[in-house]
N, C-alpha and C positions, 0 to 999 in steps of 0.2 A: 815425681815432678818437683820444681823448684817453689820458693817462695820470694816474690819480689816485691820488692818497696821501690816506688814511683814516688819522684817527689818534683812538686813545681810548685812554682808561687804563683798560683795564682786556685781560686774557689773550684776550676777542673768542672765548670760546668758548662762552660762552651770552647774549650781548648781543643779543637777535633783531632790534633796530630795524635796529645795525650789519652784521650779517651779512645780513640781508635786502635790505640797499641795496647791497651791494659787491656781492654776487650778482646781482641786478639789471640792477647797472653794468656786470658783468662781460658777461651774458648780452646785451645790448646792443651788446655790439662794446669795449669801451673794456679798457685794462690796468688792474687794481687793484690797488694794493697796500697792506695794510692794515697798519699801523703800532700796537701794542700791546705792553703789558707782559708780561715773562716770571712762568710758575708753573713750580713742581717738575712739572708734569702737562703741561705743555705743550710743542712742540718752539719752539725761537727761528726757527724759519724752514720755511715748510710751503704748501704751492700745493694750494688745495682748491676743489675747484666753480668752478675758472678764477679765483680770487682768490692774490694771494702775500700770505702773512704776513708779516710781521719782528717778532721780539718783543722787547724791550729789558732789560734789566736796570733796574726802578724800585724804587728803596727811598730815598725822600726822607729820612728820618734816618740812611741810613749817608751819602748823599749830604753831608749838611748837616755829620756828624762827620768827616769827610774831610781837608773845606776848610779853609783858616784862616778866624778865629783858633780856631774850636771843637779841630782838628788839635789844637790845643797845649793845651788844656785835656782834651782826650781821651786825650792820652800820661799825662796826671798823676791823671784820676780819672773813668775812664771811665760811673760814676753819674751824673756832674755834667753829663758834657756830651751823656748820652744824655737825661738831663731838658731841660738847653735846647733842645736838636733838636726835642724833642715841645711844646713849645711854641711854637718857631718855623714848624713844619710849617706849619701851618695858613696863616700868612702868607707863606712862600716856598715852596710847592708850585707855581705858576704859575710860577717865572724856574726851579725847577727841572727841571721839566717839562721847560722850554723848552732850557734845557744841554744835558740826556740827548736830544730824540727831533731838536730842528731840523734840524742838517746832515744830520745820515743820514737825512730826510724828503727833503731838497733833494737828497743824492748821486742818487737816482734821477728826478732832473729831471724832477718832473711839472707836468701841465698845468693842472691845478686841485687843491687840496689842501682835502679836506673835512674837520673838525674839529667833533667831538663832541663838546658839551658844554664848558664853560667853560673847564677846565683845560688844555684842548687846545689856545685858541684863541692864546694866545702864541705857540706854538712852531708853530701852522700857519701865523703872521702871518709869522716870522721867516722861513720855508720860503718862504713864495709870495715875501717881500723879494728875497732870494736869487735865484732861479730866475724870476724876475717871471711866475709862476703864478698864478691867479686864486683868491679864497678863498671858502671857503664855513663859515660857522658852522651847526653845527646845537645848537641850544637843547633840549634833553630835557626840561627844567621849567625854571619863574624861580628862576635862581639868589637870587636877591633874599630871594625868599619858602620856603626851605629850613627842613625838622623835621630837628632842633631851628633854632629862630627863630636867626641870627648875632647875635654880638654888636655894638655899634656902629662898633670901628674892622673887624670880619672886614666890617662891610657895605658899609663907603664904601669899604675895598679892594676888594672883588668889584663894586659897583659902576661904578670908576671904570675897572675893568681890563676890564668888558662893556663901558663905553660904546667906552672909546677904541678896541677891536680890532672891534668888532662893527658901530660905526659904518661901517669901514673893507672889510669884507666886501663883497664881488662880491655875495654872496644870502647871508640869512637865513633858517633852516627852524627848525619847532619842532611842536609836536605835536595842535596843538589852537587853533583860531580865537578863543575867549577869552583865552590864555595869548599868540598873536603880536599879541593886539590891547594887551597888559601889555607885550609886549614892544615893540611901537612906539612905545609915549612914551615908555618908559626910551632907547631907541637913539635917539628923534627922525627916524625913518625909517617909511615909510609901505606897504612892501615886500615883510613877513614872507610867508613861503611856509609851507604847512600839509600837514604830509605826515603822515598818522596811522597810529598803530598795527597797522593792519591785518594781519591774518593771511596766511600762505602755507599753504593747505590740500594738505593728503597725506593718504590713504587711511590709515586706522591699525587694523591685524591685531584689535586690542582693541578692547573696547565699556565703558562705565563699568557698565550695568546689568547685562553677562553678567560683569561682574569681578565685582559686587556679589551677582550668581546673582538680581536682582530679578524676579519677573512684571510683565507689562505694567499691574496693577491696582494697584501701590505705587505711590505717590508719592515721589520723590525732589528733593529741594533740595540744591544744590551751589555749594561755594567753590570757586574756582579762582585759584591765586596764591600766595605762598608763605605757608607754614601754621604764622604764632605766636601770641603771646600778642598782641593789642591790633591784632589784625586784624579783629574782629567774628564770631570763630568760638565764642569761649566766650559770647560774647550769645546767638547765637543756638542755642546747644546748650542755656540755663536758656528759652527760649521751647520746646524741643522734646519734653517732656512734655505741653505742651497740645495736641500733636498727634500722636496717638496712632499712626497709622498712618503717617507718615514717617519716610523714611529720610533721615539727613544724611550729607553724604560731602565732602571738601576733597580737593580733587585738587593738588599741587604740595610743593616742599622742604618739609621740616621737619626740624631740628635735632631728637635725640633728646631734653633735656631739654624741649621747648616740646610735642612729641610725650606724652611722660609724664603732664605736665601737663594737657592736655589731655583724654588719654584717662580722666586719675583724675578731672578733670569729669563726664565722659559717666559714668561711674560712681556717681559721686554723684546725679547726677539719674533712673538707672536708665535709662541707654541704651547700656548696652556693646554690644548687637547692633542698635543702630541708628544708633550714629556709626562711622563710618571716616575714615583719613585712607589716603589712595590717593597713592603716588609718584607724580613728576610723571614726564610722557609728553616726548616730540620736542616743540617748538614748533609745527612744519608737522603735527604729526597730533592737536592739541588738539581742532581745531572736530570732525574726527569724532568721535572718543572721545567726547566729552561728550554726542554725541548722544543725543537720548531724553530726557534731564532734565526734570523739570518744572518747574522755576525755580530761576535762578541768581541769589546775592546780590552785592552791590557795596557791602562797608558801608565803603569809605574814608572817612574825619573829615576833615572841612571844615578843618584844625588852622591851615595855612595857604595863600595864596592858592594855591600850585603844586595840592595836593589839592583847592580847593573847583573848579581848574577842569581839573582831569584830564581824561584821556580815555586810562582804559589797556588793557592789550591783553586783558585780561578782557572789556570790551565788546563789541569786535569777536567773539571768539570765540565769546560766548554768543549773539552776535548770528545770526552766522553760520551758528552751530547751531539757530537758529529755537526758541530755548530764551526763556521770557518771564523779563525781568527786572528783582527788587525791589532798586533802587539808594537810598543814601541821598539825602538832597538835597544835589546838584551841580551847580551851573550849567549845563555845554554839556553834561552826562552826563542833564538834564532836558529839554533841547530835542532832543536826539537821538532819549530815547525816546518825547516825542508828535510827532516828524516819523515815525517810524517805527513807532509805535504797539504796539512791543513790549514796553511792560514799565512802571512806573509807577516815584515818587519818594517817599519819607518820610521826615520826622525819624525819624531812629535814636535820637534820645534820650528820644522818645517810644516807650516800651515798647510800649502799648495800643494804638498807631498798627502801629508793627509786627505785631501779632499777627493785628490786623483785614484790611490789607494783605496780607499771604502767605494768610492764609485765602481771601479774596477771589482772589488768583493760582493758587491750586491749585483754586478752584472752577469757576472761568470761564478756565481758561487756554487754552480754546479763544481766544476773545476776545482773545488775545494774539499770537497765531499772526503770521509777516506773510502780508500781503498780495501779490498778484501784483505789484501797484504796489509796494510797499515793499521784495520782492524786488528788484527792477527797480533802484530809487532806490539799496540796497545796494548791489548790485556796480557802479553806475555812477559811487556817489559817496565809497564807504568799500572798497571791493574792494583788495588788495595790487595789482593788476594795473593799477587808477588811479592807488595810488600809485608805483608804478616808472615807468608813463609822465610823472607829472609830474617825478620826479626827475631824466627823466634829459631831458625839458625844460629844465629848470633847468640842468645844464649844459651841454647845447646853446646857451642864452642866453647863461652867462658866459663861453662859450669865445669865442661871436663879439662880447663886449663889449657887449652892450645892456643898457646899465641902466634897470629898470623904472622909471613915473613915480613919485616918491616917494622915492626911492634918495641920499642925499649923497653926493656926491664924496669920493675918498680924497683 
């Protein structure tokens, strides 16, 4: 079996895509060792569910004040050249990246070296250089199309620095069939691999409706994902006086002040005992918990292309949960739910459209349910268990060198 180096920037301790694929990896026979930045909460080195950690010391502005010539403007006025750093950040986080994680990717001589996400992908190129290990990028969204929009020159650098490293990849992974179809003609490669959000289901001790103490005769609608402002929860908190006998509830993080907020909402409209916000759960014990809901929303904004063509782990999970769901309009988040006939799609910026739609889901939401077939098509074609097997295809492929038809030459 192979030895692979994961690398992301960020501590990898609530990252489910990452942890769910090294896990995976692991559980499949192969060595993983996942490569991440240090927090005060975290140990720099730690072997968990048959994965090794390494955490790293990342601070790209003490990084960037370090070095010369900032060094020497930092001995004489340490404001000045903490402002320049934070400016420069943005366009040297990629070679710095690459400083801090490359050799110590390569001291442990792996076989393939997977890299999440953009900023990674330098310092996984320099890694696989070194060690002539095989690369894998994985693309989380288009970097391209990032909220807030890049400026002109942040684009043509993050452009130029996907094409040239990405082109150069062993495989390409990304999250969603519309988004690796954006990302083939930005890379000129025909190749992308789709490996989607899918949930790892675990039993979970809780239920949302015995948290909530509901009867089986309440109706319940539920957000799930992190819980701020400009998420679609205070919209749909000013539609929940027209319906008198629901309960709303967001299940995931929220910062106290966005929590406040929120809840002095639900007060104003006269629903303190009918909004909650409920802590979030384990990742592996969501799809149960939520079980029982009667429709779950998805109101992400089209703002830019990375969002209109999502595909996030809210879906899976409500999906999962055979819970019917009212999603904004979303391209592959639209063809998903009349393949599978779970849930419908509306302009969110049409109010009246909204009110008519959830009325409509909580009336007929038998008519939503899936089907034995639909069942069936899920776990065969969106199940975690599909996506591990294709992953870890994918490096089975790159280890013995077959590049798929479509693929450039490094």
């Amino acid at each position: 079996m192979a030895r692979i180096a994961v690398l992301v920037s960020n501590p990898c301790t609530g990252d489910a895509r990452v942890i769910k694929m090294a896990e995976a990896a692991a559980e499949a026979g192969h060595d993983v060792h996942v490569f991440a930045t240090s927090s005060p909460q975290t140990a720099p080195f730690e072997v968990r569910r048959g994965v090794t950690y390494h955490r790293l010391a990342w601070r790209p502005g003490s990084h960037l004040t370090a070095s010369a010539p900032l060094s020497w403007i930092h001995r004489i006025a340490r404001p000045v050249s903490a402002w320049i750093a934070r400016q420069l950040v943005p366009f040297m986080k990629y070679r710095l990246y690459e400083q801090v994680f490359a050799e110590v990717v390569a001291s442990v001589r792996p076989d393939i070296v997977h890299a999440h996400d953009l900023i990674c992908l330098p310092a996984g190129h320099r890694a696989a250089q070194i060690t002539g290990a095989r690369l894998i990028y994985d693309a989380h969204e288009l970097e391209l199309h990032r909220n807030p929009p890049l400026t002109f020159f942040m684009r043509f650098l993050v452009g130029r620095i996907e094409r040239k490293h990405g082109r150069r990849a062993d495989a390409v992974i990304t999250v969603g069939r519309l988004v690796g179809q954006e990302l083939a003609k930005h890379l000129k490669r025909t190749d992308i691999d789709v490996i989607y959000n899918a949930p790892v289901i675990e039993p979970c001790a809780n239920n949302i409706r015995k948290d909530l103490r509901l009867d089986a005769a309440t109706s319940l609608v539920i957000y799930v994902g992190k819980v701020t402002e400009g998420r679609g929860v205070k919209m749909f908190l000013e539609l929940m006086p027209q319906f008198p006998d629901v309960v709303f509830a967001a299940v995931g993080p929220s910062d106290p002040r966005s929590k406040a907020k929120l809840e002095a909402s639900a007060l104003r409209h006269g629903l303190a005992d009918r909004f909650h916000i409920l802590p979030p759960v384990p990742p592996a014990q969501v799809v149960d918990y939520i079980r029982g809901a009667d429709v779950g929303i998805i109101s992400v904004e089209p703002v830019t292309l990375s969002y209109r063509y999502c595909m996030p782990n809210k879906l899976f999970e409500m999906s999962f949960a055979d819970i019917p769901i009212l999603s904004n309009e979303l391209d592959e988040i639209a063809e998903f739910l009349a393949e599978l006939g779970n849930g419908t799609t509306v302009d969110f910026e049409r109010r009246e459209r909204i009110h008519y739609s959830l009325a409509k889901l909580l009336t007929e939401k038998q008519n939503y349910g899936l089907s034995e077939q639909s069942r069936l098509r899920l776990q065969q074609a969106y199940s975690w268990e599909a996506q591990a097997a294709k992953l870890c295809a994918i490096y089975n492929r790159v280890l013995i060198g077959v590049m798929p038809a479509g693929a450039p030459r490094p």
